[in-house]
C-alpha positions as CSV (number, residue, x, y, z in Angstrom):
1,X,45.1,56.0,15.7
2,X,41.4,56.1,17.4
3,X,39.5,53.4,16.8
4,X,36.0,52.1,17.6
5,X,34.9,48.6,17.7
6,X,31.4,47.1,18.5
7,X,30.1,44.1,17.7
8,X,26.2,42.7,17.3
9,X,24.6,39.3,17.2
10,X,22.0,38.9,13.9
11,X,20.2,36.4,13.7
12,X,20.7,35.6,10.6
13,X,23.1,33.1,8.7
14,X,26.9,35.0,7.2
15,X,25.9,35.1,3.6
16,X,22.5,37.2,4.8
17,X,24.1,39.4,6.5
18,X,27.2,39.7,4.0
19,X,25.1,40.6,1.1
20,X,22.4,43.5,2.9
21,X,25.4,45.0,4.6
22,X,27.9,45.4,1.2
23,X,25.2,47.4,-0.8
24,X,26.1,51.0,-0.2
25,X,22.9,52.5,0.1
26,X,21.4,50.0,2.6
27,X,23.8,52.4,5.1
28,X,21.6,55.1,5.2
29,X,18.9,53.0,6.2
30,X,20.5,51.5,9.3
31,X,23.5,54.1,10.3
32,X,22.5,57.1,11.8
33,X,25.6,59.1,11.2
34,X,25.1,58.6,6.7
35,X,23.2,61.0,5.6
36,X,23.4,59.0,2.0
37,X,25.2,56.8,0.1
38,X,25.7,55.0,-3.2
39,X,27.6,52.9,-5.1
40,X,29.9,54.6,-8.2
41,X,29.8,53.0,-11.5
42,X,27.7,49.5,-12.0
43,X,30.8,47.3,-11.5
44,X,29.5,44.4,-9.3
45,X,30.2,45.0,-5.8
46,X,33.7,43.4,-4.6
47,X,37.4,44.5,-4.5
48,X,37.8,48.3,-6.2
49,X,34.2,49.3,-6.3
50,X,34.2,52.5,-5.0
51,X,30.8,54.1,-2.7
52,X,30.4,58.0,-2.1
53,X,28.5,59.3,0.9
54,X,27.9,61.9,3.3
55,X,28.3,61.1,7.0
56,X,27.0,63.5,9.9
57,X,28.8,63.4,12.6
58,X,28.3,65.5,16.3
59,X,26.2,68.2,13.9
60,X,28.9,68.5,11.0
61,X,28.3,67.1,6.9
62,X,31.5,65.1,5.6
63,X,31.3,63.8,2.2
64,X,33.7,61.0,1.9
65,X,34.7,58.4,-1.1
66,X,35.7,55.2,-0.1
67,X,36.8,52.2,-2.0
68,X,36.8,48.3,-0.9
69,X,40.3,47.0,0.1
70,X,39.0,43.7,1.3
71,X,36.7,41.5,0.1
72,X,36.1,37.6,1.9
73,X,32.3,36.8,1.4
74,X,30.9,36.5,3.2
75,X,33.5,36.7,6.2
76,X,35.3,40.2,6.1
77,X,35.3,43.3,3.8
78,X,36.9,46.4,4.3
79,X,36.5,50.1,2.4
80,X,39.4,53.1,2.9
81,X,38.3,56.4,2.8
82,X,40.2,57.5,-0.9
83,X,38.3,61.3,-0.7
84,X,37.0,63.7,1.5
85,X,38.4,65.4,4.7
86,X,38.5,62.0,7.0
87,X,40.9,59.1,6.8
88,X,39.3,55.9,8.2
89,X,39.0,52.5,7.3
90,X,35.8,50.5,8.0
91,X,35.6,47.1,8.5
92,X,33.2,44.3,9.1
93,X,34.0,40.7,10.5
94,X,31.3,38.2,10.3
95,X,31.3,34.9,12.1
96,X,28.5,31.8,12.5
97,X,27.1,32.1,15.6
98,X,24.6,29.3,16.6
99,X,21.8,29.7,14.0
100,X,23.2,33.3,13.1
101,X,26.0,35.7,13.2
102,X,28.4,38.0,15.2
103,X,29.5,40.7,13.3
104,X,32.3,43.2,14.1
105,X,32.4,46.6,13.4
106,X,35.5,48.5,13.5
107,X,36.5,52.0,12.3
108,X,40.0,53.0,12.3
109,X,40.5,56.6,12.0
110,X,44.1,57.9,11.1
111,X,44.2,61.3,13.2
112,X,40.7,61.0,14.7
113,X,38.3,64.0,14.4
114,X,41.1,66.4,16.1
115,X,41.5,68.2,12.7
116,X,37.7,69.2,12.5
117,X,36.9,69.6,16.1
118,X,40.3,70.2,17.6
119,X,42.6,67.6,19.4
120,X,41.2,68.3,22.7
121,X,38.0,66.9,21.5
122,X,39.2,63.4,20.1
123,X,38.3,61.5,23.3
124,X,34.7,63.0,23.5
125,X,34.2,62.9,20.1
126,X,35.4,59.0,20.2
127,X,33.0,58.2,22.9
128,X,30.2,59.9,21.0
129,X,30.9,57.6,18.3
130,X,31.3,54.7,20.2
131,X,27.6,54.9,21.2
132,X,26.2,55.9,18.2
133,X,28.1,52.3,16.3
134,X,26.7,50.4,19.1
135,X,23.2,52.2,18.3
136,X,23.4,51.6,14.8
137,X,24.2,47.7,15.1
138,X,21.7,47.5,17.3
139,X,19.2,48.9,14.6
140,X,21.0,47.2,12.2
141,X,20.3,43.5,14.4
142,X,16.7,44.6,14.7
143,X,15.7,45.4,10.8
144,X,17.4,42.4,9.7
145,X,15.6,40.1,12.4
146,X,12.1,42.0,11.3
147,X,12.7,42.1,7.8
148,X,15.4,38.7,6.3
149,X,14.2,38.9,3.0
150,X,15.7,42.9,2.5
């Protein structure tokens, strides 16, 4: 099972952080690879609410549907992919820090990208990833620091 784990330091207390990052279309705004997202139905956000999106990855469109399997505010959530072509789970640990927080993002991906690109290409496509996670948290770290009141 490939997985990809980065973490970031926000400066920024848990419940901050928590509450931008569980609102499916924030996404867009600070991952690279979602080309959009959104929340289904108007149920408040917690266990069973379901998100749809469309993630681009290495020049490819998946739509996905995932729904929240986890829920600890504002210490861990976690959504499983319930539609589309991938399998993976994503989820985000957040822990106090000092004056802020270290958050840990992990994606565990049941059979990697092999079925889309080919098997051969699981490593380079899990490297790929790898950078482009650490890029996004990175942004992520940097909107929230510039912008705490999103």
């Amino acid at each position: 099972m490939p997985v990809v784990e980065e973490s970031v330091y926000i400066a920024l207390p848990p419940q901050a952080v928590f509450d931008y990052l569980i609102v499916p279309s924030h996404a867009p705004v600070w991952d690279s690879s979602i080309v959009k997202a959104e929340q289904v139905g108007t149920d408040a956000i917690g266990l069973g609410m379901q998100a749809t999106g469309t993630s681009k990855i290495m020049g490819r469109h998946f739509d996905w549907t995932t729904e929240m399997v986890e829920f600890d505010a504002p210490r861990r959530y976690a959504q499983k992919s319930v539609g589309g072509t991938l399998d993976f789970t994503i989820s985000n640990t957040l822990a106090a820090e000092g004056a802020g927080t270290r958050l840990t993002y992990r994606i565990d991906a049941a059979s990697g990208l092999g079925g889309v690109f080919g098997k051969l290409a699981d490593p380079f496509v899990e490297r790929a990833q790898a950078r482009t996670v650490r890029a996004n948290l990175e942004t992520l770290a940097d909107l929230l620091a510039e912008h705490p009141d999103l």
